[in-house]
N, C-alpha and C positions, 0 to 999 in steps of 0.2 A: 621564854617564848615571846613575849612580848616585844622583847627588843630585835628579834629574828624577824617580827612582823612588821619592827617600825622601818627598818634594812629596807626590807623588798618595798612596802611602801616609798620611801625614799630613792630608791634606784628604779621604779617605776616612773615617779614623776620626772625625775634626771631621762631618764629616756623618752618619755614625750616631748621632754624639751628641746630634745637633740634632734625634732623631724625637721625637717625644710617645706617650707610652703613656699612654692614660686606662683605669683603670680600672672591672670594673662599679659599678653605683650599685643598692644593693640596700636599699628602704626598708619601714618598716613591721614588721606579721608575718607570717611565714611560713605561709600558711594551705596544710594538707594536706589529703587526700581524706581521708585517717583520721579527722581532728579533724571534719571534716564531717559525716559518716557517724555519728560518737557524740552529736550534737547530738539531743535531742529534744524537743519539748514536756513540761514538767512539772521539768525540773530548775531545780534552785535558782543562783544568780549565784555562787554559792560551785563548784560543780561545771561551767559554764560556765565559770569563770576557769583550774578546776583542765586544761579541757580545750583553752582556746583560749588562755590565756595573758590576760594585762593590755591589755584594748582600747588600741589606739592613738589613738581619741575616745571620750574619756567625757565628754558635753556636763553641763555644773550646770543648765545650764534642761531639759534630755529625759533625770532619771536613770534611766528606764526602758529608753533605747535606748544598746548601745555598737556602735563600729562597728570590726570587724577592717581595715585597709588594707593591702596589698600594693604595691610597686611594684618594676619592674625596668628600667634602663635601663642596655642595653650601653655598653661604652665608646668603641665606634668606631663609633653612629651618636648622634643629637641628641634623638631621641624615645624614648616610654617603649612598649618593648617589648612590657611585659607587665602587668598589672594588673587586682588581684584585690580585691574588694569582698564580705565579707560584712558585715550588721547585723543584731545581735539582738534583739528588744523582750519585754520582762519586764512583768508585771502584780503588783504586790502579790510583788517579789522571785522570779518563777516565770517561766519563759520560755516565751512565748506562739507568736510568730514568731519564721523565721528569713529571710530575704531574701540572696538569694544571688547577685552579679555576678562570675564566675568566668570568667575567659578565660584558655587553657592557653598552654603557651609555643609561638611559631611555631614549626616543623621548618625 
């Protein structure tokens, strides 16, 4: 009997061991309502960077436009949860627009 218990015991912990744990996938930057919110027409890319951090696109052919990316993708489903798109456009180093694709996290 004993040894029928040490079995299952043993083939229990072999089976915990076999789960997969993915973790989340969190890419890009981190775009906050505060960094948002400080954004105005008339600052310089120097004070854009200080507030949004280092675009994650800075195209060589459009140096007038950089673009913040966001992404979130939990670990126990396939798709991307959450994703956040801001883009800036500059004139002559001054920021002109801002274009805002922002979708919050689902409850």
């Amino acid at each position: 009997m004993l040894s029928k218990l040490s079995l299952v015991c043993i083939m229990s912990v072999f089976l915990l061991a076999c789960t997969i744990h993915r973790i989340d996938v969190q890419q890009g930057n981190i775009i906050k309502p505060e960094q948002i919110e400080q954004l105005k027409p008339g600052l310089s890319k120097r004070q854009v960077r200080f507030i949004m951090g280092s675009p994650m696109i800075q195209d060589p052919f459009h140096n007038e436009r950089w673009d913040y990316v966001y992404t979130l993708q939990p670990g126990n489903v396939r798709k991307i949860e959450e994703r956040q798109l801001v883009t800036v456009y500059f004139e002559n180093d001054v920021l002109v627009k801002i274009d805002k694709r922002l979708k919050q996290p689902a409850l």
